[in-house]
Structures are given as structure tokens and as C-alpha cells.
N, C-alpha and C positions, 0 to 999 in steps of 0.2 A: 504494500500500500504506500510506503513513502518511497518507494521509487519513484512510483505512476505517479504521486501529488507533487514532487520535484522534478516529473518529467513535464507537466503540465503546467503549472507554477512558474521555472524559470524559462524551459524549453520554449515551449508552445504559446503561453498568452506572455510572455520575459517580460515578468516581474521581477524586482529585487526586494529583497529584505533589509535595512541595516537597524546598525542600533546596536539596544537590549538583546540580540536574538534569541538567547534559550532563556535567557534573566534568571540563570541560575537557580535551575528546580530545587538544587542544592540545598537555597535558602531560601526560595520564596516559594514557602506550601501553600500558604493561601493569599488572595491577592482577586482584585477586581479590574479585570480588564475592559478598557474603551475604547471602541473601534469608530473614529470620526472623522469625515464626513458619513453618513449612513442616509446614502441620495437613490440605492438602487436597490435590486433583488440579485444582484450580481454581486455585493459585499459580502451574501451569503457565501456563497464557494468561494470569496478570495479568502474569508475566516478558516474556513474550513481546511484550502489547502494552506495557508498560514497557517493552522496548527499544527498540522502533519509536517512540514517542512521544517517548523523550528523544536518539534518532539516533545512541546509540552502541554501538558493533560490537560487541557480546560473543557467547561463543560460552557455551555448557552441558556440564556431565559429566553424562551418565546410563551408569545400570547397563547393560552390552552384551547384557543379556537383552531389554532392550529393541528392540533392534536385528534386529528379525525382519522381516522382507516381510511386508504393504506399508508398515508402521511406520517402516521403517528409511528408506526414502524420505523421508517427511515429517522424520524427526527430522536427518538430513541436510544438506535443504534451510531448516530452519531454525537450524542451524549447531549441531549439539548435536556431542557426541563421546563417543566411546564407552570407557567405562572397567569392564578388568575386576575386578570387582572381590574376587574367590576367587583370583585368580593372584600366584602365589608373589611375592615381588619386594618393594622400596622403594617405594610409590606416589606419597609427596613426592618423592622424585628421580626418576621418571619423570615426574611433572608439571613438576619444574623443566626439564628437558631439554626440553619442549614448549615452556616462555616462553624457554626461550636461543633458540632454533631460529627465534624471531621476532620483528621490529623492533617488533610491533602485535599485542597478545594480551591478550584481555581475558574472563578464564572467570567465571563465577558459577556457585556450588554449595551445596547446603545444608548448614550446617556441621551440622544436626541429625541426618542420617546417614537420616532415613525420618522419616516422617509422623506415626508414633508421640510420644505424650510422653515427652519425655526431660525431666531436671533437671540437665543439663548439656550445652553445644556440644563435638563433638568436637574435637579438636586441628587436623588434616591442615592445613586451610584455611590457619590461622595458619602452622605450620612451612612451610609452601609459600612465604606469602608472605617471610619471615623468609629462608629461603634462597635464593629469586629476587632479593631486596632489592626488594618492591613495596610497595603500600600494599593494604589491604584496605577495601574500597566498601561500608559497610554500608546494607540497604536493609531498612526496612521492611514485610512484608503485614499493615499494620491494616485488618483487614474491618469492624470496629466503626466505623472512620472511612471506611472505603473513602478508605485515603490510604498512598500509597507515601513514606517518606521517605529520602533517602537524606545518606548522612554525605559529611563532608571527608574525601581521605584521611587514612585511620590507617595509620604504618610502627611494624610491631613494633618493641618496644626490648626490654632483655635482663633484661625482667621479664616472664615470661608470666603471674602472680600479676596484680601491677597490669595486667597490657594485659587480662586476659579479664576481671575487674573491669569497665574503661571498655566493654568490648564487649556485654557483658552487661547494662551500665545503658541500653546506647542502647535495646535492647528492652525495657528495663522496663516491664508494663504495659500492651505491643499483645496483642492478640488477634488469633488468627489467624481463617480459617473456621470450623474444627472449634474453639471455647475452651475448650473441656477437654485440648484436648492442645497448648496454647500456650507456649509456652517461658517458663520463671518462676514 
């Protein structure tokens, strides 16, 4: 399988990776990954073979409408999880209870909320990580460059003013698929 995802990857659509690239499974067991601009249905497979390519285990939240037969098979087997997202409740403390419950947990989610242009990242992502005490793995989709970049971890501090600041400059500038609907 990580042949075929680095034959396709860099070969075939020549992508590059840099950065963070494995960021050190070593040390970062848990960690919430941000994959932005999130403008296409195409961000889907470039996550997907960006995992496979850089070898580390991360899992996905998708909306549980997704989660329909025969859909819900494939989304499954490639480690997606299913979040509702209409239902009553804390969603950052239900997510945090996910990363207590395990030694090795590592989610990426869009902090954009949908596909749509927004002019802001939603919050969840950050407070998640903030009260797990993780770092957040920021990951570029520049289609203009066909280049995934991915950051050092970032541990919120008890500025969400300055941290969404340094969060928001790491995107400054990429274009997603869609550039009209590109964050920034």
C-alpha cells in the first residue's frame, strides 16, 4: 500500500511533502492535525495518500451522514470516525475523552468547518487541543504548488488572540483547489 500511495503521490499527480514529515511518532502520540485550505473533495485523497507517505497513524472526523453503506465500509477501513454533528452535547469534551481513552491518537480535521469560504478557522480544533494538552500539526493543501507542508508542533498557550495569529500566518497565501474559496 505505501508503494502504490508514493507511487501516486509523488509519481503520478508530483506532489511534494516538506517540513515536519513523520513529526516524530516517537514523541508525538497524540496530536490534532489541520489540513488548510479544505476548498475540494480532492483534499480527501491528498490526506489520505499524505498519511500513507509520511507513515503516521492518524485517524479522520467526518460528519456521520457520511457513514451510510457501502460508504461507511471504506470510511472505516481507512480509519475515519464518525462524529455527530446536530447532537446535543460538548463536542471538545467528547473528543477529549477519545484522546484520554488512548496511549496513540492522532485525529486531523478541518478547522474550516466545510468546503465553503470562510474568513475565519473555527475554534473546536484549538480548544481540543488546549484541553487534551496536545500540540496541533498544521498541514498545508497548496495545489498551486502541489506541496503539503507540515509544521513543528504548536501547544496552545493562554493566548488564543496570538496563537490563531501564528496559525493563520502558517496558511498565509496557499491556495487550495477551489482559490476562490481559500482561507485568507
Amino acid at each position: 500500500m505505501k508503494f502504490l500511495s508514493k507511487l501516486i503521490y509523488f509519481k503520478i499527480l508530483n506532489w511534494k511533502v516538506k517540513g515536519n514529515i513523520s513529526f516524530s511518532t516517537e514523541k508525538i502520540k497524540k496530536c490534532i492535525i489541520i489540513p488548510v485550505p479544505h476548498t475540494s473533495w480532492h483534499d480527501f485523497y491528498i490526506g489520505i495518500l499524505l498519511r500513507s507517505v509520511s507513515s503516521v497513524n492518524t485517524r479522520f472526523l467526518g460528519k456521520k451522514e457520511l457513514f451510510i453503506f457501502p460508504f461507511s465500509i471504506l470510511l472505516k477501513w481507512l480509519n475515519f470516525f464518525p462524529v455527530d454533528r446536530f447532537k446535543k452535547g460538548n463536542k471538545v469534551d467528547e473528543i477529549v475523552s477519545i484522546f484520554d481513552k488512548h496511549s496513540e491518537f492522532r485525529i486531523g480535521l478541518a478547522p474550516e468547518g466545510t468546503r465553503a469560504k470562510v474568513d475565519k478557522l473555527r475554534t473546536g480544533f484549538y480548544h481540543i487541543a488546549k484541553k487534551a494538552n496536545i500540540p496541533i500539526i498544521m498541514v498545508t493543501l497548496d495545489y498551486k504548488n502541489k506541496t503539503n507542508t507540515i509544521s513543528e508542533p504548536f501547544y496552545p498557550t493562554n493566548d488564543i488572540a496570538q496563537d490563531f495569529k501564528f496559525i493563520e500566518n502558517f496558511f498565509k497565501g496557499i491556495e487550495g483547489k477551489i482559490k476562490d474559496r481559500s482561507f485568507n
